[in-house]
GUVEX-19930 format. One record per residue: residue in three letters; x, y, z of N, C-alpha, C in turn. Coordinates in steps of 0.02 Angstrom, whole numbers. Atoms other than C-alpha are relative to their C-alpha. Layout:
% residues N
(node ala,(X,Y,Z),(X,Y,Z),(X,Y,Z))
...
This chain:
% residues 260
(node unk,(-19,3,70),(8733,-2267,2572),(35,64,-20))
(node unk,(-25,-65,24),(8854,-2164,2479),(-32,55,-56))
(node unk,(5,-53,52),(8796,-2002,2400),(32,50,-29))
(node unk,(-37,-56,28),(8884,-1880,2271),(-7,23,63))
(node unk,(-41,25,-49),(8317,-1192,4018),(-51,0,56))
(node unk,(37,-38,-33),(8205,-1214,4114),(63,7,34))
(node unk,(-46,-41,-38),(8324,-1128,4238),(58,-43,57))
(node unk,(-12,37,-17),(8448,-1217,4300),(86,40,60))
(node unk,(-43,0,-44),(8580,-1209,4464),(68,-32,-17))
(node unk,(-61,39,3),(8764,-1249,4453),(27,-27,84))
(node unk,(-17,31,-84),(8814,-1384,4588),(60,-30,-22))
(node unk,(-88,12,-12),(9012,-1369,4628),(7,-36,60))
(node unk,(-23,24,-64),(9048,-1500,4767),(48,-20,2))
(node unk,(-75,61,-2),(9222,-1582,4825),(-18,-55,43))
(node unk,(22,61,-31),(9173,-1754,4863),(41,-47,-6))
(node unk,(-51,51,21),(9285,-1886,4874),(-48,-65,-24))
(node unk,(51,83,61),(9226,-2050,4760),(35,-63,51))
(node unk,(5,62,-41),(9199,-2196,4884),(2,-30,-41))
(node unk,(21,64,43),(9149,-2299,4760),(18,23,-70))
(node unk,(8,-11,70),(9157,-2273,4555),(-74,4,1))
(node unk,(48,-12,10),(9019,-2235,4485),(-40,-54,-50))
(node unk,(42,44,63),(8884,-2352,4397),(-53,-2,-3))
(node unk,(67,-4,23),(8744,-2358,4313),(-34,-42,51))
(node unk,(33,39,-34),(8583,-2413,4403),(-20,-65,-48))
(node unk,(12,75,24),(8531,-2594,4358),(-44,-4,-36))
(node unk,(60,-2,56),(8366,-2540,4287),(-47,58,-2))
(node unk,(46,-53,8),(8242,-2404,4246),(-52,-1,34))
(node unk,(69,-11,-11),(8101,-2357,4336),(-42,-4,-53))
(node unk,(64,7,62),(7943,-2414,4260),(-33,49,-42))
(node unk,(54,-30,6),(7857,-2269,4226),(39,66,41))
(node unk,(-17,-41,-66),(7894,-2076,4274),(-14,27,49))
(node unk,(53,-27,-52),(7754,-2063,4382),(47,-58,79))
(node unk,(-28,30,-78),(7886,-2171,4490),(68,39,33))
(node unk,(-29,-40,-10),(8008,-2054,4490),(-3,36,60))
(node unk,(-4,-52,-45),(8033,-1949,4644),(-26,92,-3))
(node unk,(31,-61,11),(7938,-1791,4648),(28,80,-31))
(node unk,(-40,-51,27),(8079,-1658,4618),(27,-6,-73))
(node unk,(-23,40,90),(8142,-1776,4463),(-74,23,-42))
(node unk,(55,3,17),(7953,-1770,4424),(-9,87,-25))
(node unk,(12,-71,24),(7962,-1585,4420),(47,35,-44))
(node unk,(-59,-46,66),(8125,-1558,4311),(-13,-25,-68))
(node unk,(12,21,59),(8015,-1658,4187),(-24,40,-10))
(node unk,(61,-47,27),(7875,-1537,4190),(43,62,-11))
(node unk,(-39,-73,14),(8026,-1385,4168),(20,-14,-57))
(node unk,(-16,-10,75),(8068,-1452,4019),(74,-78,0))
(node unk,(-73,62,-5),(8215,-1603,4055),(-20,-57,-6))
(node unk,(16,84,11),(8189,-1773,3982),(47,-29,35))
(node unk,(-43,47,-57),(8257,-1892,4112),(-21,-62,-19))
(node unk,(-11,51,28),(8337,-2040,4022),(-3,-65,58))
(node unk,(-1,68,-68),(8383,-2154,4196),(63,21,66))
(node unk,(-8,-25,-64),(8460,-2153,4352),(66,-32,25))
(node unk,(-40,33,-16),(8637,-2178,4425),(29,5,59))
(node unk,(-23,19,-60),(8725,-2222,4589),(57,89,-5))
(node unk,(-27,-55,-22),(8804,-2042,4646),(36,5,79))
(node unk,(-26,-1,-74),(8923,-1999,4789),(-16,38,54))
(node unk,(24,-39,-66),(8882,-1927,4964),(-84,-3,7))
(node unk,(61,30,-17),(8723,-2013,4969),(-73,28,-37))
(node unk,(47,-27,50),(8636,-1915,4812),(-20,-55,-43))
(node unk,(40,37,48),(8558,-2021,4681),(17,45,-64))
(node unk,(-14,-51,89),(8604,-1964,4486),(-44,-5,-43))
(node unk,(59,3,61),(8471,-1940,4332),(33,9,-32))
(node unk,(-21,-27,58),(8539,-1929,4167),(-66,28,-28))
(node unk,(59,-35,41),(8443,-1800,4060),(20,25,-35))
(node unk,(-9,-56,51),(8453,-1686,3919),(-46,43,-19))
(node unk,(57,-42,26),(8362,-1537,3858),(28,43,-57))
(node unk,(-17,-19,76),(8375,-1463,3702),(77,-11,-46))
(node unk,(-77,42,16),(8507,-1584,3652),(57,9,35))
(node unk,(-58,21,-43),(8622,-1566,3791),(-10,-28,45))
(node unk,(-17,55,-75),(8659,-1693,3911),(6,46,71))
(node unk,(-16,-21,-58),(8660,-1639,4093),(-23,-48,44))
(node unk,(42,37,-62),(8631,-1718,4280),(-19,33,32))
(node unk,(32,-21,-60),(8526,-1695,4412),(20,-38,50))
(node unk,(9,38,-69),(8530,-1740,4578),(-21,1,70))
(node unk,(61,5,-52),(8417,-1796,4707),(20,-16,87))
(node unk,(-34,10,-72),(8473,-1771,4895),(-32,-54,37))
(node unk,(26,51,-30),(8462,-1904,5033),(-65,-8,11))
(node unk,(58,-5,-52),(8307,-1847,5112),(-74,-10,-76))
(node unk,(50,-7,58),(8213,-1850,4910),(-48,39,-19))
(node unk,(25,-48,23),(8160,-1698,4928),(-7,72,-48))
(node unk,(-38,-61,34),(8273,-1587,4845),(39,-31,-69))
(node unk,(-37,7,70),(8353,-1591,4659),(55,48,-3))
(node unk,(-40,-58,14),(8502,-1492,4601),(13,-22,-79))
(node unk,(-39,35,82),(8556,-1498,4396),(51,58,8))
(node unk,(-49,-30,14),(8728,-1457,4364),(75,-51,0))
(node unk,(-76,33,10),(8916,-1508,4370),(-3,-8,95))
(node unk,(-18,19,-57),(8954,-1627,4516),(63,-20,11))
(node unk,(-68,28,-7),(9145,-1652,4558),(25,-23,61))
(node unk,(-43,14,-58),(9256,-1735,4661),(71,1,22))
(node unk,(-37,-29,-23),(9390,-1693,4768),(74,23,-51))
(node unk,(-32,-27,56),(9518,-1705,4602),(-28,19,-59))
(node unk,(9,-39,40),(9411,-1595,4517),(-38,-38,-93))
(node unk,(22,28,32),(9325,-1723,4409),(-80,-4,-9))
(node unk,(62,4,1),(9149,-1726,4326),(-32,-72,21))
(node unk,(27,82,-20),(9071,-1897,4412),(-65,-9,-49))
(node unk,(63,3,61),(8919,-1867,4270),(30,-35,-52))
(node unk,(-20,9,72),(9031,-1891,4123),(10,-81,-11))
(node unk,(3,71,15),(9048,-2081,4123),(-75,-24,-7))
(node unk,(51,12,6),(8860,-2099,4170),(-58,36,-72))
(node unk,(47,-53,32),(8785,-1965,4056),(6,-42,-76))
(node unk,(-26,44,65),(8886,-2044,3893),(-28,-54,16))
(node unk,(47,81,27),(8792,-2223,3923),(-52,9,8))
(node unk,(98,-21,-5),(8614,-2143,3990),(-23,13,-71))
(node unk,(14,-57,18),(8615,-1999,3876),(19,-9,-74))
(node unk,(-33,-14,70),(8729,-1971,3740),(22,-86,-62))
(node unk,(-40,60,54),(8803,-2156,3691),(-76,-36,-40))
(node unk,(26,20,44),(8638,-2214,3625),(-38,24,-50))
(node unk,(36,-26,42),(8558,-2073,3541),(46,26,-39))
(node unk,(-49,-27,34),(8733,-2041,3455),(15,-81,-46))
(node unk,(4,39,40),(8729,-2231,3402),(-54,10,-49))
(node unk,(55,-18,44),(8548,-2202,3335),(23,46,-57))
(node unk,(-3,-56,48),(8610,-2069,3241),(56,-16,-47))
(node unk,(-61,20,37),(8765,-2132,3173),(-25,-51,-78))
(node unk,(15,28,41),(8638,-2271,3089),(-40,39,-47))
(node unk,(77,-54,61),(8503,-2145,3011),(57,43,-52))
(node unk,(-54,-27,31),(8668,-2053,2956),(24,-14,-64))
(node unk,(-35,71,39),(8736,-2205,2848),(-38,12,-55))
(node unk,(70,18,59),(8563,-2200,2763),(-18,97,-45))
(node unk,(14,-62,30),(8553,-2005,2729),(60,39,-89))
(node unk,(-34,11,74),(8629,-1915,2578),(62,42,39))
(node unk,(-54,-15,-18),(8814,-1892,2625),(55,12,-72))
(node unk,(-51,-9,55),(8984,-1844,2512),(66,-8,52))
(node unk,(-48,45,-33),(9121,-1949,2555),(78,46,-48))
(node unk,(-51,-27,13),(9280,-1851,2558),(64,-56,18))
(node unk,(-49,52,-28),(9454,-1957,2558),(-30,-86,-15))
(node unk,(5,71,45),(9492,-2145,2504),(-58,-35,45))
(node unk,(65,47,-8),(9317,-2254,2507),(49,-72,53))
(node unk,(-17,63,-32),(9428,-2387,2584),(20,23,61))
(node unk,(14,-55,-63),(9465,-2277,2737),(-25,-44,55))
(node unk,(57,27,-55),(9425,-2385,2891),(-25,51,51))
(node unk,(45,-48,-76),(9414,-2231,3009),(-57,38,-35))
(node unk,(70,-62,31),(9242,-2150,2952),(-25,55,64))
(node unk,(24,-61,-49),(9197,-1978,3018),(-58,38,-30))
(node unk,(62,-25,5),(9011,-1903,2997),(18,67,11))
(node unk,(30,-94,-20),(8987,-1693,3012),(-36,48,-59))
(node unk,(43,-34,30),(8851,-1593,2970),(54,78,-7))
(node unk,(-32,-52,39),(8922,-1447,2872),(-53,48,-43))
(node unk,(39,-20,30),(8864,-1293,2826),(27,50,-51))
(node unk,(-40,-35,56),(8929,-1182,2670),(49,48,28))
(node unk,(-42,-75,-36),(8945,-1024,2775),(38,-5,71))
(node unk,(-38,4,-71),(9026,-1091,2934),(61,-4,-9))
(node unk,(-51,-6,-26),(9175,-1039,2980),(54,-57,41))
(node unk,(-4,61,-44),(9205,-1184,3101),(21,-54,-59))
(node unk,(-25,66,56),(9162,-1310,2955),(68,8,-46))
(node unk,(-27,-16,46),(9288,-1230,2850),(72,2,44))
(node unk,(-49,-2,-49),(9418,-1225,3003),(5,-83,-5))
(node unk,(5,85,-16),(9377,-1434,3027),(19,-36,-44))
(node unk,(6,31,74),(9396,-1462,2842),(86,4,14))
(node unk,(-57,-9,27),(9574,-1373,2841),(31,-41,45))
(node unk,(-68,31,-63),(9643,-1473,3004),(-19,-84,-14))
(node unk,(7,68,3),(9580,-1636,2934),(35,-16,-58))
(node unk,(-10,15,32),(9664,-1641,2801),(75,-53,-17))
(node unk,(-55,64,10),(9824,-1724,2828),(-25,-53,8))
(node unk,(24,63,19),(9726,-1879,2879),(-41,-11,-45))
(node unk,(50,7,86),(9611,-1873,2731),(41,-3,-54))
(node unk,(-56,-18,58),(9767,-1845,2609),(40,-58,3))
(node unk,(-47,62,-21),(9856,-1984,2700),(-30,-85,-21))
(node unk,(46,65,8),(9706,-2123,2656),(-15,-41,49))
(node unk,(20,35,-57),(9678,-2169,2849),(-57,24,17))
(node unk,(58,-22,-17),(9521,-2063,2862),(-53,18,-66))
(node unk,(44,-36,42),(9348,-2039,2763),(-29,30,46))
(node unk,(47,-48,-46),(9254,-1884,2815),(-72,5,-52))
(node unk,(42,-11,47),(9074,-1899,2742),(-56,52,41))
(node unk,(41,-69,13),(8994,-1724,2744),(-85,0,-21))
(node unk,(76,21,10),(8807,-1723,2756),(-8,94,11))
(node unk,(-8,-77,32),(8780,-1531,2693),(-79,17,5))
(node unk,(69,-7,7),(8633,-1424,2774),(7,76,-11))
(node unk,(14,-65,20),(8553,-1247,2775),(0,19,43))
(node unk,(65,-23,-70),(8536,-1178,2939),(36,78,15))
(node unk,(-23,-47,-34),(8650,-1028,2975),(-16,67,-54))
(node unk,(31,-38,10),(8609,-899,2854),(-48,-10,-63))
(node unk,(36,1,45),(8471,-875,2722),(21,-23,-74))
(node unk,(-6,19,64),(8566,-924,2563),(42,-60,30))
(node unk,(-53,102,-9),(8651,-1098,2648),(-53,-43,-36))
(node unk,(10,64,37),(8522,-1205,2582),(25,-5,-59))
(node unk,(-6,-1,50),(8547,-1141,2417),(81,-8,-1))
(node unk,(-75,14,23),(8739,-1152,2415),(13,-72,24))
(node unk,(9,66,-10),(8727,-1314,2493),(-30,-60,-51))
(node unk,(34,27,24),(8622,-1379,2393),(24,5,-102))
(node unk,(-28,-15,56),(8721,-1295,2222),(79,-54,16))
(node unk,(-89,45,-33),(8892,-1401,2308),(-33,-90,-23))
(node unk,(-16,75,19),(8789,-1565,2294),(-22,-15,-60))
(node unk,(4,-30,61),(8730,-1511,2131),(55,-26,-41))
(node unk,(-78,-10,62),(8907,-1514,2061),(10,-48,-29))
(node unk,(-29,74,32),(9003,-1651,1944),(30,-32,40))
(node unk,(-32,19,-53),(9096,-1679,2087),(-6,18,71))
(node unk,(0,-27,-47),(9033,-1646,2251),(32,31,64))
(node unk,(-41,11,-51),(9170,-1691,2347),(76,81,-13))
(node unk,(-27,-75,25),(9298,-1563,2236),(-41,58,24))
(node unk,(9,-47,-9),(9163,-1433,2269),(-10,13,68))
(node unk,(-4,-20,-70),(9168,-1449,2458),(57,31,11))
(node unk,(-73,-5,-33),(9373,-1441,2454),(-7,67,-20))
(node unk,(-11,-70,9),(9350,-1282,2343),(-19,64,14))
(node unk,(49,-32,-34),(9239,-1216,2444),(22,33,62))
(node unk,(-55,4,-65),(9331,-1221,2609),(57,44,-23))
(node unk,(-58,-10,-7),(9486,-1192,2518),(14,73,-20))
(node unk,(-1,-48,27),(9451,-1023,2420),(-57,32,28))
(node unk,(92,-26,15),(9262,-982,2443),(-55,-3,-67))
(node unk,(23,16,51),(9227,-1023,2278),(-64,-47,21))
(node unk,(64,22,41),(9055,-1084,2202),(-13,-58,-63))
(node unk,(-14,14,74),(9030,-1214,2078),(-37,31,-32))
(node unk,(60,-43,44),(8946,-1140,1920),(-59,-28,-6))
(node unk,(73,30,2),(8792,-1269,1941),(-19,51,34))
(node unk,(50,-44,-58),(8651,-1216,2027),(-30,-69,33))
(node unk,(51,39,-27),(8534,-1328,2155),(-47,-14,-42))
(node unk,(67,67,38),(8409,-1466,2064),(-49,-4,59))
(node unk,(47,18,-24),(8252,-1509,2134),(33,-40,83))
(node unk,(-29,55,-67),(8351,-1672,2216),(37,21,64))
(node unk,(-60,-29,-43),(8499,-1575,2282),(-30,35,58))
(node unk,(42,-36,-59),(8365,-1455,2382),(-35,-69,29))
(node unk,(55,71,-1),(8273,-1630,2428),(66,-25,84))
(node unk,(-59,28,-55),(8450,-1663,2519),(33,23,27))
(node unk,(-28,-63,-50),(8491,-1522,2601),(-47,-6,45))
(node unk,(62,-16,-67),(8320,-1514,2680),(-11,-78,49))
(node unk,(-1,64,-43),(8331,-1704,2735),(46,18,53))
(node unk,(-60,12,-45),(8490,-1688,2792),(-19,70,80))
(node unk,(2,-44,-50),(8442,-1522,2899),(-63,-8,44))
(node unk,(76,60,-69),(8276,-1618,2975),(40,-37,12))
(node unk,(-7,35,-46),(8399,-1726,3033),(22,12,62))
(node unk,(-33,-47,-44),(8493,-1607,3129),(-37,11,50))
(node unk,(63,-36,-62),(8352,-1535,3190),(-39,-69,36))
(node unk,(29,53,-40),(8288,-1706,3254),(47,-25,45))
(node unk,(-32,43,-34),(8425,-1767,3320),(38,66,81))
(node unk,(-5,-55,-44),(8419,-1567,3425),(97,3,3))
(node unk,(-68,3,-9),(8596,-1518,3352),(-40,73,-47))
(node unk,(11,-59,11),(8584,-1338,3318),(52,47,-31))
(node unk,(-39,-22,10),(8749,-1277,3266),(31,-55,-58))
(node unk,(-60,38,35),(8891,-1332,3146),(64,33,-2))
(node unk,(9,52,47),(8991,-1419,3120),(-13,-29,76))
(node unk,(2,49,-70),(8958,-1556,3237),(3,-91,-50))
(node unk,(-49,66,27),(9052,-1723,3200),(-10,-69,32))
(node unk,(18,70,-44),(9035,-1907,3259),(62,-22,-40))
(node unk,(-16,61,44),(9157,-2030,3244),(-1,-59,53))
(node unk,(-4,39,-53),(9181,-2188,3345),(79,-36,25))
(node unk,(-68,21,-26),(9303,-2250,3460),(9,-92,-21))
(node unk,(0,59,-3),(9388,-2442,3460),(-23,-55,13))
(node unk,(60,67,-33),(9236,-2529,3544),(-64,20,-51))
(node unk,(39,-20,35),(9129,-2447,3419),(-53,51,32))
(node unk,(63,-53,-49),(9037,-2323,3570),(30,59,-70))
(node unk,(6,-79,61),(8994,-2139,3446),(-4,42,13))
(node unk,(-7,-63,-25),(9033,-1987,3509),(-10,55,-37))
(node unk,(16,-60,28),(8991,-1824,3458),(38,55,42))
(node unk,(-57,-35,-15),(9102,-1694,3451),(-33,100,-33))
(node unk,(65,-49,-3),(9009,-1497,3431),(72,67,-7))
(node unk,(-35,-67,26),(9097,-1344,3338),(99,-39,-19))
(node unk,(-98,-3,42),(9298,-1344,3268),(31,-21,62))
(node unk,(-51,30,-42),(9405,-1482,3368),(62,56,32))
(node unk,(-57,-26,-32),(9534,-1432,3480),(62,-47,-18))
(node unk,(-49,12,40),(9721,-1488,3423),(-26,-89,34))
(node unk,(39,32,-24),(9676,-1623,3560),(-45,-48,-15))
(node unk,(82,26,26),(9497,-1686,3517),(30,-26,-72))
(node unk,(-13,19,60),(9551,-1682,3341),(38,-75,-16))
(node unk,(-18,39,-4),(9667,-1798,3373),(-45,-80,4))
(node unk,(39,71,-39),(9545,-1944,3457),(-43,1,-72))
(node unk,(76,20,46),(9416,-1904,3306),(49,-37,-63))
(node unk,(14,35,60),(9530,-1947,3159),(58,-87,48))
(node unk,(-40,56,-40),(9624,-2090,3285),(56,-27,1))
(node unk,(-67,3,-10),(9792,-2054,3280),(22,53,17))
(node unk,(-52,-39,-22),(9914,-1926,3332),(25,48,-58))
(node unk,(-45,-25,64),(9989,-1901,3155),(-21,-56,-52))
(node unk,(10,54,54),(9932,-1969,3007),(65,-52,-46))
């Protein structure tokens, strides 16, 4: 609805890809079925989502730990683990297809829906079919970099960006956050915010602090620690998450064109 370590090894291999890579067919029951080294990168701290077909006769885990995605992988013999970047011979991550459907593509859908429901400020025309989510924080630099390079598609009426506004980077963000959704216009006091540094002259309400602090438990649940960090989704509807100020690049794919 709309509102105003544990320690980990880097593994560089050149492997050539026999096969593509695909997901396994189904989850182990239980992680007490897991393989003993997998078994032990749980107890270091790595939630291990499921398991995928890897080249040169390793076995793949998708996992993440403190909200980042990574793989492991479990050598022939099942005695040994490695987590890190696995490539092949053209220099390609063989994780990154698996990791995005283990890992990232459904706890970035999950989040996309709890999103919908939190208190957001919808910048750019409501009729907008491309919608773009990012947590934003008063004093970031980044957010205020993301704001200025989105703006030709937001100006153009092919993109809404709805801004879900928390507290986390220094001691007075909730409160300026929380004075922004405050305002008569929330959406004006994000642009003027970004665009000058300006303040509106409200101050934070009860509610407005009510929706700063939701919005920054969600963050923190969903183990996103920085801002800005952005979602939008591609043409099949998979939801990606996209982490600090796009590259000219990236930017591109999030508002889904080239040029507005």
């Amino acid at each position: 609805m709309q509102h105003h370590t544990p320690r980990m090894m880097s593994l560089r291999l050149a492997l050539p890809m026999a096969a593509s890579i695909a997901l396994a067919a189904s989850l182990p029951a239980a992680a007490d079925d897991w393989p003993a080294p997998i078994q032990a990168l749980e107890q270091q701290g790595l939630t291990i989502h499921g398991e995928f077909d890897a080249p040169g006769g390793l076995k793949g885990y998708g996992a993440s730990i403190r909200g980042q995605s990574v793989a492991a992988y479990l050598t022939p013999d099942g005695e040994h683990a490695v987590v890190g970047t696995l490539i092949d011979a053209r220099g390609r991550d063989v994780s990154a297809e698996p990791l995005e459907k283990l890992v990232d593509g459904p706890r970035n859908a999950e989040l996309w829906k709890t999103m919908a429901d939190h208190h957001w400020v919808r910048e750019g025309d409501a009729d907008a079919s491309r919608v773009v989510y990012t947590f934003s924080d008063p004093n970031c630099p980044y957010c205020r970099k993301f704001w200025q390079d989105a703006q030709p598609w937001i100006e153009s009426g092919e993109v809404q960006i709805r801004h879900l506004m928390v507290g986390i980077l220094k001691a007075d963000s909730p409160e300026k956050a929380a004075a922004i959704l405050a305002a008569d216009d929330p959406s004006a006091a994000i642009a003027e915010h970004y665009r000058t540094g300006a303040m509106p002259d409200s101050e934070g309400t009860d509610q407005s602090e009510q929706w700063v602090s939701d919005n920054t438990q969600l963050m923190h649940d969903g183990q996103l620690y920085a801002t800005p960090v952005t979602f939008y989704q591609d043409d099949d509807g998979t939801v990606y998450k996209v982490r600090g100020a796009p590259s000219p690049d990236k930017l591109r794919t999030i508002m889904g064109s080239d040029s507005p």
